[in-house]
Each structure stands twice: as C-alpha cells, then as structure tokens.
C-alpha beads as a LAMMPS data file, in Angstrom:
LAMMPS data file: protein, C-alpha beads

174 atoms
173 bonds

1 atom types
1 bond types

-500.0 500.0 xlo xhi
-500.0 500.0 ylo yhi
-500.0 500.0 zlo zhi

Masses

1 110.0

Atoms # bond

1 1 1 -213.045 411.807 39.778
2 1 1 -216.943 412.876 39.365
3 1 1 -218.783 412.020 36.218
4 1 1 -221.207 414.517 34.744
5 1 1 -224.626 412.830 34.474
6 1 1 -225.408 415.407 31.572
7 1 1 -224.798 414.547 28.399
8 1 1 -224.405 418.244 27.786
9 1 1 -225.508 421.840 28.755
10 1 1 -227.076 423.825 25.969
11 1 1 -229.363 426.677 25.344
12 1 1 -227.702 429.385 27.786
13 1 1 -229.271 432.978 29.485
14 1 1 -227.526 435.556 31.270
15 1 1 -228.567 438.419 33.204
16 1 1 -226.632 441.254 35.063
17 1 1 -228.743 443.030 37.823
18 1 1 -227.915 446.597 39.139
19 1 1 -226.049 445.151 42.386
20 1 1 -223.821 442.902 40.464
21 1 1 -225.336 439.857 40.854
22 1 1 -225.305 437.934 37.695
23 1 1 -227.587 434.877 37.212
24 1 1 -226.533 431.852 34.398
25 1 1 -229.218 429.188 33.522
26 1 1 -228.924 426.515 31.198
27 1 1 -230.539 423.372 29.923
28 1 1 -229.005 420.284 31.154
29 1 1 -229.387 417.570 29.116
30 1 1 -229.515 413.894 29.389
31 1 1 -228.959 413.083 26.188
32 1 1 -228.008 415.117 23.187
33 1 1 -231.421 416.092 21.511
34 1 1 -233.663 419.039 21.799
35 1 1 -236.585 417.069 22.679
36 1 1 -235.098 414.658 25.265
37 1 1 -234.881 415.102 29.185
38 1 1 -233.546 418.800 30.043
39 1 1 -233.385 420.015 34.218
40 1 1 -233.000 424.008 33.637
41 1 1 -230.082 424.722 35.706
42 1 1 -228.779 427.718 37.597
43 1 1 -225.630 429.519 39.045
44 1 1 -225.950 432.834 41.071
45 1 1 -222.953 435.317 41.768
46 1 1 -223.075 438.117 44.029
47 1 1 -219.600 439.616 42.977
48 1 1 -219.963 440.769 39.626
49 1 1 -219.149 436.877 37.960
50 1 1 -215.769 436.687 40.645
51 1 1 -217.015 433.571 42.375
52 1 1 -220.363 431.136 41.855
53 1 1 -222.946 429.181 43.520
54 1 1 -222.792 425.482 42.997
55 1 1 -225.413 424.597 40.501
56 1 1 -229.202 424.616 41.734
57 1 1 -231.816 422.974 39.536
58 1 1 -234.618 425.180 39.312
59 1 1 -237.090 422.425 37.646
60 1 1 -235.996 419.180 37.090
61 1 1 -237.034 416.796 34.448
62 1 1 -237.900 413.999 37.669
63 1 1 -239.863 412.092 34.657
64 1 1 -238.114 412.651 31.487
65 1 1 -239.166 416.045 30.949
66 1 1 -237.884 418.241 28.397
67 1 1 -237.805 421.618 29.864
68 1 1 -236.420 423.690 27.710
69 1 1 -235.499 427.354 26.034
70 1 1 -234.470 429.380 29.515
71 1 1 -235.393 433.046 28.777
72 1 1 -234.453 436.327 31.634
73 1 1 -236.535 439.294 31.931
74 1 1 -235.511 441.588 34.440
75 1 1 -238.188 444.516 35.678
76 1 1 -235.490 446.959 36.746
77 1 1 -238.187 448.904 38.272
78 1 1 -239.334 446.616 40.919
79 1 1 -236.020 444.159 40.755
80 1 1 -238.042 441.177 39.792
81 1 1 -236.521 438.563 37.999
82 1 1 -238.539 436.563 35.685
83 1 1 -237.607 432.998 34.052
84 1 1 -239.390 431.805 31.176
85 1 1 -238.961 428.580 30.216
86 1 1 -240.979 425.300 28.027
87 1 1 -242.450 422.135 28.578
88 1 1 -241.821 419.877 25.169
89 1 1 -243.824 417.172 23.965
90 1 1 -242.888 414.881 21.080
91 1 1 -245.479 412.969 19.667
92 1 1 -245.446 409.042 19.278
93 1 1 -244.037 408.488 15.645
94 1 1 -241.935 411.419 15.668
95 1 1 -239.070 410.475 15.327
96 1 1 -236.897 413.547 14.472
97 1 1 -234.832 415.276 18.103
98 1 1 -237.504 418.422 17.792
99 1 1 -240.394 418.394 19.473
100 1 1 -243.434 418.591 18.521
101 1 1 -245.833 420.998 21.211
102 1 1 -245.079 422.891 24.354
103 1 1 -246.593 424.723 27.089
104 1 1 -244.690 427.958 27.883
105 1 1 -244.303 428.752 31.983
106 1 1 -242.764 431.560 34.241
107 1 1 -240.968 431.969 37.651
108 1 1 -239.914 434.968 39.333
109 1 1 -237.513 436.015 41.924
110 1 1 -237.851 439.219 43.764
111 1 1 -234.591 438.220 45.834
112 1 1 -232.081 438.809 42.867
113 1 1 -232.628 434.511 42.250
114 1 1 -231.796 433.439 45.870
115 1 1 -235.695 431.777 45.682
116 1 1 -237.558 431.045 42.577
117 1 1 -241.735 431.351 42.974
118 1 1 -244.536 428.757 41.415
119 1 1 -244.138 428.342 37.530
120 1 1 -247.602 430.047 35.825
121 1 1 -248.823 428.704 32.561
122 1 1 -248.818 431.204 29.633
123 1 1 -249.597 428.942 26.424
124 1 1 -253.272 430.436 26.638
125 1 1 -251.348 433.854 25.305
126 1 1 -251.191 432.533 21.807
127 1 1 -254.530 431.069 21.468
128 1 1 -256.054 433.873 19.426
129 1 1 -253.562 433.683 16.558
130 1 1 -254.724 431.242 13.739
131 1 1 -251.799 429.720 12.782
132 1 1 -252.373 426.436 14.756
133 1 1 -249.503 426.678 16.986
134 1 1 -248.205 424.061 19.200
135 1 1 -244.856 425.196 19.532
136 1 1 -243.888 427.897 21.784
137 1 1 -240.476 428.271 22.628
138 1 1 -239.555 431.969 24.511
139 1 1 -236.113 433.509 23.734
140 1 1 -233.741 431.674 24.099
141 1 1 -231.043 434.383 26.164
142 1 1 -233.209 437.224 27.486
143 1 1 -235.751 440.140 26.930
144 1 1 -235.388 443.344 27.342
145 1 1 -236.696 446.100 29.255
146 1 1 -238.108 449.907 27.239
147 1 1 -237.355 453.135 28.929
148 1 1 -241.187 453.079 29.596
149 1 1 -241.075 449.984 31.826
150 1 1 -242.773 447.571 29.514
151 1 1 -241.337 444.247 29.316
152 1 1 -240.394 442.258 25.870
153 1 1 -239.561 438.664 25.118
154 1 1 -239.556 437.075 21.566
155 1 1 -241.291 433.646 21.518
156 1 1 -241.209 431.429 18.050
157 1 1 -243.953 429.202 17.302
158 1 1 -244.897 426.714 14.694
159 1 1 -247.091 423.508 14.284
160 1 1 -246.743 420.028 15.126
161 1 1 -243.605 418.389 13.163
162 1 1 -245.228 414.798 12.890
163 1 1 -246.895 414.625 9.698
164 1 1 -246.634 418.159 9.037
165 1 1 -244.987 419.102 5.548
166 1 1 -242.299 422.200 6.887
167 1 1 -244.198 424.113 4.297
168 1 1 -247.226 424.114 6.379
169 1 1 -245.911 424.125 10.237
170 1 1 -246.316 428.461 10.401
171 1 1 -243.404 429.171 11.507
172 1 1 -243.648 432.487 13.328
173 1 1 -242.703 435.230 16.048
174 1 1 -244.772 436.999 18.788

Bonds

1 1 1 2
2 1 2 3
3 1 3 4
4 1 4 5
5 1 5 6
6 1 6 7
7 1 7 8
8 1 8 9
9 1 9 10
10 1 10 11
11 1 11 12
12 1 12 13
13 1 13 14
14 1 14 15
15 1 15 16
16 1 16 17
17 1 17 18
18 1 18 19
19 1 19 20
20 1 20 21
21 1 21 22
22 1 22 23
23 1 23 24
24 1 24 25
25 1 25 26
26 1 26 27
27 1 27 28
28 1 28 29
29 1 29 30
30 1 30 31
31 1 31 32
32 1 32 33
33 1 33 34
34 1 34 35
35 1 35 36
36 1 36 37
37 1 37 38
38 1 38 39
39 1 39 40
40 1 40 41
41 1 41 42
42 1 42 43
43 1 43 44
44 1 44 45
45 1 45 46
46 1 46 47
47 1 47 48
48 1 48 49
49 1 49 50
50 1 50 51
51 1 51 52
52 1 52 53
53 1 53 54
54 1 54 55
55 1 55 56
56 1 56 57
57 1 57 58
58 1 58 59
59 1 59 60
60 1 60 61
61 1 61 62
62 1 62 63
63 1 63 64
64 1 64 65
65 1 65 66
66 1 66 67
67 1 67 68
68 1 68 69
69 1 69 70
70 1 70 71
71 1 71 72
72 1 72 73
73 1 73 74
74 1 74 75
75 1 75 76
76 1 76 77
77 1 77 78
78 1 78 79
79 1 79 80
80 1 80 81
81 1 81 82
82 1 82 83
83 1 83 84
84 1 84 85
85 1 85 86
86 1 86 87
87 1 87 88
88 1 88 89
89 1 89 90
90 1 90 91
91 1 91 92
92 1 92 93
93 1 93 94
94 1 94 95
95 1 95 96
96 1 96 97
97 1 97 98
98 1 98 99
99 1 99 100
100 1 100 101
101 1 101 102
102 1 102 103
103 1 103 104
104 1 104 105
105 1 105 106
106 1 106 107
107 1 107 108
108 1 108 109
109 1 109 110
110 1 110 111
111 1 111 112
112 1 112 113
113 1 113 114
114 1 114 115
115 1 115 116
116 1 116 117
117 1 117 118
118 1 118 119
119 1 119 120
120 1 120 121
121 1 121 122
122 1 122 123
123 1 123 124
124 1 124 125
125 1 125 126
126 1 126 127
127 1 127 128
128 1 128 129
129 1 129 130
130 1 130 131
131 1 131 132
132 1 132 133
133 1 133 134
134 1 134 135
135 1 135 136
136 1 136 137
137 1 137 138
138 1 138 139
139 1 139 140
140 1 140 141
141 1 141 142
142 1 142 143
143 1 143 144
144 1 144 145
145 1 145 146
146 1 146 147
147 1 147 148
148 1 148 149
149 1 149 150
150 1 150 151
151 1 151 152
152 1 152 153
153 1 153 154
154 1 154 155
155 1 155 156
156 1 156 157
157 1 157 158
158 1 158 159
159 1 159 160
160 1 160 161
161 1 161 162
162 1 162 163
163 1 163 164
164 1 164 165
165 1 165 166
166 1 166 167
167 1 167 168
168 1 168 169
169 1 169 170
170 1 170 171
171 1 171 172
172 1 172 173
173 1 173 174
C-alpha cells in the first residue's frame, strides 16, 4: 500500500458555489509545525460533495516553502473564486514552530476552480498601519460576501516572534 508523504493536512477551507460544486483546500504538511514546508492542496466536486477530484496542488512548497492559512472568497456576482493564501518566513534563531513574517497572495478561478490564475502580492495592504507587522495570515476557512457585493476576509497580524517579548508583537485584526 501507498504511503502519505504528508506528515499531516491542517488548516482546512470550504466553499459551496451556486451549481453545487464544492471546493476543499488544505495545507499539506511535511512535517508537523506551522512554519515548516506546507503545498496548499485542493479537491473539486461537481455533484454537491457525492464524488471528488484526486488531489491537485495548487502551489507547492518545491523549496521548503511554508505556504500557509488557505482562505475562499467567493464573488457570487461574477462567480469568481478567490484563494488567499501566505508565504511564511522564520527567522534564523527562531526556534519556536511559528513563523515569524509573511507575504499574503491571491488566485482566482472564474471556472468554479477547474484553473487557478497567477498569485498577486497583497502584503503592501497593511503597510499604513503602525503596528510593525510582519505577520499576515488571512482567514483561515473563508470570507464572506454582503448583500451589497463587497467582499470580506479577516486577516491577523502581529510582529516578528524572534526576540520579540509577546507583550510587544501587536497582535491584531484587519
């Protein structure tokens, strides 16, 4: 029989769309820590959760990456799909499982998650708060759409962890 080259799958979103497809992501991980190697992972159904696609990584951690914190948005409006997602960094001394910086990215699908487009970098959203924030980790689970078509997603933040006193890492929400 087939072993699992994850050491375990953690960190899970879910979205329904209006034709009863129903997309699952997940971090993969490598090894059990929240700042080791992560692929983000995805199964598609097209019958309402009866049957599944075999697993497709949507972006792979090819060199160690830790991508992490897998976050839906749907836009039932136009039908795109949008994937939020993190890029951690731990710092050299660090040597807790959290990491210490990311850089926050989005895909979209506009074919119900059949294709995934180019990640864009949003990190350069939180630049005008002065909190110092390294840390931005979207979600995790999903956003939500208001009757008026605007989009929402929570995304925590905080400061480095190495050498930081937790009293002083500004923990926070946008």
């Amino acid at each position: 029989s087939a072993v699992d080259p994850l050491a375990s799958y953690h960190v899970h979103a879910l979205t329904a769309l209006p034709d009863d497809t129903v997309l699952a992501v997940t971090e993969g991980r490598y090894e059990n820590c929240d700042a080791g190697p992560h692929d983000i992972l995805l199964r598609r159904s097209t019958d309402g959760g009866a049957t599944w696609t075999p697993t497709q990584t949507l972006v792979a951690a090819t060199n160690g990456e830790c991508w992490a914190n897998p976050t839906f948005v749907v836009d039932r409006t136009t039908g795109t799909v949008f994937l939020f997602y993190n890029w951690c960094v731990r710092l050299p001394g660090n040597t807790t499982c959290s990491a210490d910086s990311s850089t926050m990215y989005v895909i979209s699908s506009t074919d119900r998650g059949a294709t995934w487009g180019q990640p864009t970098e949003l990190t350069a959203l939180f630049a005008h708060f002065p909190y110092n924030w390294a840390m931005h980790g979207p979600g995790p689970g999903h956003g939500i759409q208001l009757d008026s078509g605007r989009l929402l997603l929570t995304v925590s933040h905080r400061t480095i962890i190495n050498g930081v006193p937790t009293s002083e890492r500004n923990y926070g929400v946008s």
